[in-house]
N, CA and C atoms as a LAMMPS dump frame, in Angstrom:
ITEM: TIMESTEP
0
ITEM: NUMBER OF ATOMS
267
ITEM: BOX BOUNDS ff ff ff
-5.0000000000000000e+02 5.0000000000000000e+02
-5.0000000000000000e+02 5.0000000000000000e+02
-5.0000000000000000e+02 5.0000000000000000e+02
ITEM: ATOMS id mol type element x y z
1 1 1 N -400.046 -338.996 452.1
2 1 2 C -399.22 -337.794 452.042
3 1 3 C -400.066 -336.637 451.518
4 2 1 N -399.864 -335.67 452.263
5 2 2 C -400.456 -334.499 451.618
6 2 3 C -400.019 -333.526 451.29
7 3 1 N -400.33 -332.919 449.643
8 3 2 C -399.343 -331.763 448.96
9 3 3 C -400.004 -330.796 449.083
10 4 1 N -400.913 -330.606 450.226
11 4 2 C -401.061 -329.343 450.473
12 4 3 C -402.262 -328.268 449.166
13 5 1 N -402.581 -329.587 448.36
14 5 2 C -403.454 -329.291 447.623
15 5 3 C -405.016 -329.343 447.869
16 6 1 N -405.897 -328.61 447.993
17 6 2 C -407.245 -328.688 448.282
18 6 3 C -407.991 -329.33 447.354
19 7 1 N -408.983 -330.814 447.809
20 7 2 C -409.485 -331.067 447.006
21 7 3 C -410.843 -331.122 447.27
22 8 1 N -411.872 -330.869 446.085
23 8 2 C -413.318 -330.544 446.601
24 8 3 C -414.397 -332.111 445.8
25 9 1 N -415.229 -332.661 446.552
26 9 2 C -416.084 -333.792 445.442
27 9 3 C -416.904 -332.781 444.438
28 10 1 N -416.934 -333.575 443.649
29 10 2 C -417.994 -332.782 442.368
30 10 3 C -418.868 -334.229 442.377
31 11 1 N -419.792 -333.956 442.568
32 11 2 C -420.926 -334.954 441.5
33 11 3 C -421.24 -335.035 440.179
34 12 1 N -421.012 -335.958 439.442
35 12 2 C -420.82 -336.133 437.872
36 12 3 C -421.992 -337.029 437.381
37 13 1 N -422.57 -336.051 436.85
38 13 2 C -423.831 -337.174 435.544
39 13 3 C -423.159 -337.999 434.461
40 14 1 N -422.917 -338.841 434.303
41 14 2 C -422.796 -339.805 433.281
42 14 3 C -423.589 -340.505 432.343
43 15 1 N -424.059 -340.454 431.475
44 15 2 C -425.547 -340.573 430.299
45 15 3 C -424.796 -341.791 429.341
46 16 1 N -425.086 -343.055 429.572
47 16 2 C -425.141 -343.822 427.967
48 16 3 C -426.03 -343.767 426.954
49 17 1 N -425.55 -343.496 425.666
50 17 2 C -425.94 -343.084 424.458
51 17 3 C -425.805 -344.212 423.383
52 18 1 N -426.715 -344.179 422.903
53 18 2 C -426.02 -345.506 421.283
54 18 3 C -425.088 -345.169 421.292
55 19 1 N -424.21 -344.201 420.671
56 19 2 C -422.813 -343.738 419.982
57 19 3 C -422.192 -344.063 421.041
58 20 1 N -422.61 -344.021 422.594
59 20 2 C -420.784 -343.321 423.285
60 20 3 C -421.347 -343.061 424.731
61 21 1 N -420.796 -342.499 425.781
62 21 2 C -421.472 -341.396 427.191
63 21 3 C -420.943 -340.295 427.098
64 22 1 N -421.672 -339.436 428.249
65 22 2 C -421.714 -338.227 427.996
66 22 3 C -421.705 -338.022 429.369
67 23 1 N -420.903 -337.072 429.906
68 23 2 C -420.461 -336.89 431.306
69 23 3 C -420.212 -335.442 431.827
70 24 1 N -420.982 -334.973 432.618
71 24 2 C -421.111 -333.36 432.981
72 24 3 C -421.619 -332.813 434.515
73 25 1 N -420.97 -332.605 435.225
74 25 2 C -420.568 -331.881 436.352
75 25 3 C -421.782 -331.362 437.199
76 26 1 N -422.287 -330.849 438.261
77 26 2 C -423.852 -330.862 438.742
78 26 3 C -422.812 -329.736 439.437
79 27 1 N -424.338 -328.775 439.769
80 27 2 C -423.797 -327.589 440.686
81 27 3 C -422.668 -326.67 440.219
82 28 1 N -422.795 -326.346 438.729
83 28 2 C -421.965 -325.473 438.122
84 28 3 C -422.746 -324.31 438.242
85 29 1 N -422.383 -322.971 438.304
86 29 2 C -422.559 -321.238 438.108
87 29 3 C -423.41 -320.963 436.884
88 30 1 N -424.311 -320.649 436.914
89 30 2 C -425.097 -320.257 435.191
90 30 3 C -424.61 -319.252 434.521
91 31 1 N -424.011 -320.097 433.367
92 31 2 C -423.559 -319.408 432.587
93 31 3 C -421.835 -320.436 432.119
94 32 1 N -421.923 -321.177 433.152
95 32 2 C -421.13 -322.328 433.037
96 32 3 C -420.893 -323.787 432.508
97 33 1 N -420.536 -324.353 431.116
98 33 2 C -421.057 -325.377 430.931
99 33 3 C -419.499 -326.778 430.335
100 34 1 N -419.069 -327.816 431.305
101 34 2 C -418.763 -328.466 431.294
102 34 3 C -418.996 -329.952 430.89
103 35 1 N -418.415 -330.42 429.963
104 35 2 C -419.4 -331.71 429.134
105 35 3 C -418.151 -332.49 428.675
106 36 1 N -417.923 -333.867 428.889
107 36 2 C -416.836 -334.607 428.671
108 36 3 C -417.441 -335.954 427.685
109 37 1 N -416.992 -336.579 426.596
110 37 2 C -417.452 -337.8 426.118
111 37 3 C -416.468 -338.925 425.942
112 38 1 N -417.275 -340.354 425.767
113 38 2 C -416.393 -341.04 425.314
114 38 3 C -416.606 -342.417 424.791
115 39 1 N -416.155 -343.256 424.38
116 39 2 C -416.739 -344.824 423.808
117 39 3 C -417.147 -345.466 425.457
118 40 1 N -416.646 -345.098 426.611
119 40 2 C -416.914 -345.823 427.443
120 40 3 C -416.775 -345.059 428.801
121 41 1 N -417.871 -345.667 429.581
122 41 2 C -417.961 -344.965 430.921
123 41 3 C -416.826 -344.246 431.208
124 42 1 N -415.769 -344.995 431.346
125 42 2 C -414.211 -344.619 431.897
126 42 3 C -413.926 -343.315 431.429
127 43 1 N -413.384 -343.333 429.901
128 43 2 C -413.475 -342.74 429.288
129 43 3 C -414.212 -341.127 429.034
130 44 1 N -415.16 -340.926 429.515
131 44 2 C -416.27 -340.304 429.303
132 44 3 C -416.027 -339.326 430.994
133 45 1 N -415.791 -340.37 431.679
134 45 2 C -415.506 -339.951 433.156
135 45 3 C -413.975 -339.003 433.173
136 46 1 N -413.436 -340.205 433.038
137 46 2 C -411.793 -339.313 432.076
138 46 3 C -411.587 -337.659 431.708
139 47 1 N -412.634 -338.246 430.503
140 47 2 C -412.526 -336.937 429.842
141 47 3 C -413.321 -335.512 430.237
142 48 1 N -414.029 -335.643 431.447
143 48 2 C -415.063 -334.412 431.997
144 48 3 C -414.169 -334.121 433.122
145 49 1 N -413.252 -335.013 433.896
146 49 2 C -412.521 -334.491 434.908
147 49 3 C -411.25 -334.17 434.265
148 50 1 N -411.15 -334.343 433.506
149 50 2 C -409.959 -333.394 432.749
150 50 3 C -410.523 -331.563 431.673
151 51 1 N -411.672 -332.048 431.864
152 51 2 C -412.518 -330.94 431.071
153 51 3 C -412.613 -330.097 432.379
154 52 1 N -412.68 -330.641 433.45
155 52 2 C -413.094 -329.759 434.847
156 52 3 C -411.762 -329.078 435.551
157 53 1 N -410.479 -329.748 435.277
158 53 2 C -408.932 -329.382 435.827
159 53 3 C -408.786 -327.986 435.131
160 54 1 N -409.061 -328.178 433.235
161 54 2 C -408.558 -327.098 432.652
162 54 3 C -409.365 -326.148 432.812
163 55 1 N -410.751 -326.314 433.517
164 55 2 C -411.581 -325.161 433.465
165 55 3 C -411.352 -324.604 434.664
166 56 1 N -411.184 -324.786 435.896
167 56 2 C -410.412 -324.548 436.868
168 56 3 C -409.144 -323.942 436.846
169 57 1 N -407.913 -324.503 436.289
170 57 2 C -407.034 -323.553 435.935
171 57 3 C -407.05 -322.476 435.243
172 58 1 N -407.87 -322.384 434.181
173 58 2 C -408.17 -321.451 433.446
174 58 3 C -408.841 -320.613 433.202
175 59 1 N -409.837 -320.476 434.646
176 59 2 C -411.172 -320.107 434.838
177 59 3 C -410.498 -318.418 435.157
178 60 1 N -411.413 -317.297 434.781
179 60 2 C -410.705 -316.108 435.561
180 60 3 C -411.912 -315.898 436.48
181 61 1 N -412.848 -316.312 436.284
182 61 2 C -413.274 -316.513 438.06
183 61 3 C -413.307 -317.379 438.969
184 62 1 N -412.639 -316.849 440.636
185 62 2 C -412.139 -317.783 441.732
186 62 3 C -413.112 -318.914 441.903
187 63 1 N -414.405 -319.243 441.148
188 63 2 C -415.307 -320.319 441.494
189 63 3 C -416.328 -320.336 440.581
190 64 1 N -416.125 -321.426 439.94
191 64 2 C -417.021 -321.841 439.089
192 64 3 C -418.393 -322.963 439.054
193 65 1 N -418.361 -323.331 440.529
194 65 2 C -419.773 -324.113 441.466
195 65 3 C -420.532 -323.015 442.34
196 66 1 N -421.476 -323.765 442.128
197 66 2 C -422.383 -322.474 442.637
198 66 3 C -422.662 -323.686 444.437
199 67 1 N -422.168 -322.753 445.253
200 67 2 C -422.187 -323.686 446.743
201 67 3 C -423.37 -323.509 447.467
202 68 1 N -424.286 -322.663 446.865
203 68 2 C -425.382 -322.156 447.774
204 68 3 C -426.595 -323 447.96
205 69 1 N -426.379 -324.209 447.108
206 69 2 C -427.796 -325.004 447.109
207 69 3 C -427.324 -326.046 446.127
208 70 1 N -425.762 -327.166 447.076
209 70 2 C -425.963 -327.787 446.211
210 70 3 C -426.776 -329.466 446.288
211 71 1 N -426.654 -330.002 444.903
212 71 2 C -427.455 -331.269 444.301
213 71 3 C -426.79 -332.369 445.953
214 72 1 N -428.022 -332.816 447.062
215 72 2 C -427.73 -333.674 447.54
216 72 3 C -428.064 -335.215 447.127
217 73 1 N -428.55 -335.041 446.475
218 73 2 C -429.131 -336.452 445.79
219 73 3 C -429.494 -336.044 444.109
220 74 1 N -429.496 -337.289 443.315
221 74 2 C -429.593 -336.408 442.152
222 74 3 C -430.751 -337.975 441.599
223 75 1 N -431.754 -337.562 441.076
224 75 2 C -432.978 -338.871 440.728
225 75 3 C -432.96 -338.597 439.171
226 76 1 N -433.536 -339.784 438.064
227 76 2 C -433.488 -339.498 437.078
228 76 3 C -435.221 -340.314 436.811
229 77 1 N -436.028 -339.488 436.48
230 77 2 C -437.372 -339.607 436.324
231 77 3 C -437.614 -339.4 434.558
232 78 1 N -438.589 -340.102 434.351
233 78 2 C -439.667 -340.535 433.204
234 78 3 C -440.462 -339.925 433.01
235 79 1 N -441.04 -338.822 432.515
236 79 2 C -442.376 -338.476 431.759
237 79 3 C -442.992 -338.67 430.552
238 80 1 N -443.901 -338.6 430.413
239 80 2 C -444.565 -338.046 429.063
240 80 3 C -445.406 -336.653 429.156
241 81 1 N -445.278 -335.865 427.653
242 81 2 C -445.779 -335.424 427.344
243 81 3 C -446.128 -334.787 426.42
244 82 1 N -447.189 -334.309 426.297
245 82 2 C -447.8 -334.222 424.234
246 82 3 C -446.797 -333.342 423.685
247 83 1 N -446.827 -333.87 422.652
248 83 2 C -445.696 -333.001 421.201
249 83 3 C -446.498 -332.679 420.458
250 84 1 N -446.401 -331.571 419.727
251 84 2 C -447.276 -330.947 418.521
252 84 3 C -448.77 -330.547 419.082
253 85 1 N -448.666 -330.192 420.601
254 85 2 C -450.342 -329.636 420.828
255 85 3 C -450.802 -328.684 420.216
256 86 1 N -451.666 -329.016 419.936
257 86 2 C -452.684 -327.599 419.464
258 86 3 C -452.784 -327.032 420.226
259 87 1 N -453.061 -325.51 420.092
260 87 2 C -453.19 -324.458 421.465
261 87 3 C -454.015 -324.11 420.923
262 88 1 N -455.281 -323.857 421.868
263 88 2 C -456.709 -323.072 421.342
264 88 3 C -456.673 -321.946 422.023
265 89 1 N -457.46 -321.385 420.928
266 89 2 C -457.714 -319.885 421.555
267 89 3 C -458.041 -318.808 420.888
């Protein structure tokens, strides 16, 4: 059945943490920042798409994703690199 309501996918980062996860929205507007937590994936998921409804309703601008280039794949990569360099010069 359809209520005639438009619905759009969001892609959602989800981060486990010692404490808890941490769950936040990809392809938001700069200057825009959406962040949901919780003891558990669910939870955490829960709470960022309910963080994303009220920001949407409550948003006073008509769009708060930026559509022009968005995240088709999203990779999570490993580096290193030095802390405390000396800078010569």
């Amino acid at each position: 059945m359809n209520s005639g309501v438009a619905m759009r996918k969001i892609k959602i980062v989800v981060e486990r943490h010692e404490d808890g996860y941490l769950a936040y929205p990809l392809d938001l507007r700069n200057g825009v920042a959406i962040v949901g937590q919780g003891e558990s994936y669910e939870e955490a998921l829960a709470d960022v798409t309910s963080a994303i409804k009220f920001t949407l309703e409550s948003s006073s601008e008509s769009e708060i994703f930026d559509d022009e280039l968005p995240a088709v794949e999203v990779f999570v990569a490993e580096i290193e690199v030095p802390v405390n360099a000396q800078v010569s010069g």
